[in-house]
C-alpha positions as CSV (number, residue, x, y, z in Angstrom):
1,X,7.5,-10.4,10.1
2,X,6.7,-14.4,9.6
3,X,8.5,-16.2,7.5
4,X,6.1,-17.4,4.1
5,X,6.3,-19.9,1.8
6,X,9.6,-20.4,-0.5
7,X,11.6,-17.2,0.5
8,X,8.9,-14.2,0.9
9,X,7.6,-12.7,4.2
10,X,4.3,-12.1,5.5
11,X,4.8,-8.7,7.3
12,X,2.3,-6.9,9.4
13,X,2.2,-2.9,9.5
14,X,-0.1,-0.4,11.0
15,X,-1.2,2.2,9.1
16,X,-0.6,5.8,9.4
17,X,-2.7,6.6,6.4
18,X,-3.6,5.6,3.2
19,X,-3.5,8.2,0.0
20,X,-4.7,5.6,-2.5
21,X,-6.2,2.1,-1.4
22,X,-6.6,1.1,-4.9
23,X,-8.2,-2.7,-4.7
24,X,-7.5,-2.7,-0.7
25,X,-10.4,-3.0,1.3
26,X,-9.6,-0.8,4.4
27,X,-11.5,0.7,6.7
28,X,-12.7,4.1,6.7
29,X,-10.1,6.2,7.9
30,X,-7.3,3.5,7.5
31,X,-5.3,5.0,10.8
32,X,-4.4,2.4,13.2
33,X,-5.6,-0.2,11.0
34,X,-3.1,-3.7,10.3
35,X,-2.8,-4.8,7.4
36,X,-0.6,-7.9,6.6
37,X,0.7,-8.5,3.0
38,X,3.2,-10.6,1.8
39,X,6.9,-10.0,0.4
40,X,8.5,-12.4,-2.5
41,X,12.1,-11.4,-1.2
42,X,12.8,-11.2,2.2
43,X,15.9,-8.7,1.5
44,X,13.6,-6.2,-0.2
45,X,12.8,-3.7,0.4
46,X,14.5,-3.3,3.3
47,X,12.5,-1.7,6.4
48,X,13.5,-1.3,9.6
49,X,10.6,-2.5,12.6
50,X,9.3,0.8,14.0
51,X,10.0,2.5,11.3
52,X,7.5,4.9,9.3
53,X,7.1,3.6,5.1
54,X,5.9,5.4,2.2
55,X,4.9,2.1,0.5
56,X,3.2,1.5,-3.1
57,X,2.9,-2.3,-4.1
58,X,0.0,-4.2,-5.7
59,X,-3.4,-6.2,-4.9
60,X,-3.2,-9.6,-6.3
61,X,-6.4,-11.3,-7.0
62,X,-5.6,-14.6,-4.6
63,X,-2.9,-13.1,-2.7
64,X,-4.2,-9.9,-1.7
65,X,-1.7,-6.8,-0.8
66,X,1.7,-7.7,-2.1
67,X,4.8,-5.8,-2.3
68,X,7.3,-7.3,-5.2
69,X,10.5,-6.0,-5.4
70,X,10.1,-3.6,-8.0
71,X,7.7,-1.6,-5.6
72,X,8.1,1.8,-4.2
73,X,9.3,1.8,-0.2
74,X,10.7,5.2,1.1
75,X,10.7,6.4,4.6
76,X,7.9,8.1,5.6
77,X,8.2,12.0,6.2
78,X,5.5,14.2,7.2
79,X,6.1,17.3,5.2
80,X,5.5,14.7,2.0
81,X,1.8,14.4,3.2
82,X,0.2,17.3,1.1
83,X,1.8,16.2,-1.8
84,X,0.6,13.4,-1.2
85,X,-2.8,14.3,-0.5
86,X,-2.7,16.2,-4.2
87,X,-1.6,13.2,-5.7
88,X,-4.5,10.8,-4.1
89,X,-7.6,13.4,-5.4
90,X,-5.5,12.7,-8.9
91,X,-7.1,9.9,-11.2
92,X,-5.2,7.5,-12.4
93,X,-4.7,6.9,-16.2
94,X,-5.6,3.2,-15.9
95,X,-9.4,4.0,-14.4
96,X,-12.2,4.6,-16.1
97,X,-14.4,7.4,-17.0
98,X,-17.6,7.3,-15.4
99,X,-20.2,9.7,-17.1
100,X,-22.0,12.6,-14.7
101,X,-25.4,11.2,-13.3
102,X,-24.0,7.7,-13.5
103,X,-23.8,4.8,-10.9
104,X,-21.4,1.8,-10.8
């Protein structure tokens, strides 16, 4: 963890896996991969170094990966990871429809 501007953190992880990368671009798989986004409080969420996170925050635009306060940070357990899986394959309301045939 590195101290950032104002009050927020920079903190560096390495991932585990990822279930949904959403604007992240991460490598294909994610395992072993570092990936450094920034915190606006340094007091949440409150992780512990060596510890294993379950973390859902946001992609901004000239910031990259942040994770606000409001996010989602639980510990990590295994036996979450096919839930998990089933909830990744899940499209999100927010995301377009593409059309069969179609390219993007």
């Amino acid at each position: 963890m590195v101290r950032g501007p104002g009050e927020g953190l920079t903190v560096t992880v390495s991932l585990i896996g990822a279930y949904k990368t959403g604007g992240l671009d991460l490598p294909s798989p994610p395992t072993d991969t570092s990936l450094k986004f920034y915190v606006p409080c340094k007091q949440c969420p409150p992780m512990k170094k060596g510890a294993s996170y379950l973390l859902m925050g946001q992609v901004e635009e000239n910031r990259g990966p942040i994770l606000p306060p409001e996010s989602f940070v639980v510990l990590y357990r295994p036996n979450q990871d096919q839930i998990l899986t089933n909830l990744s394959k899940r499209r999100c309301p927010s995301q377009p429809v593409l059309a069969a045939g179609s390219q993007a």
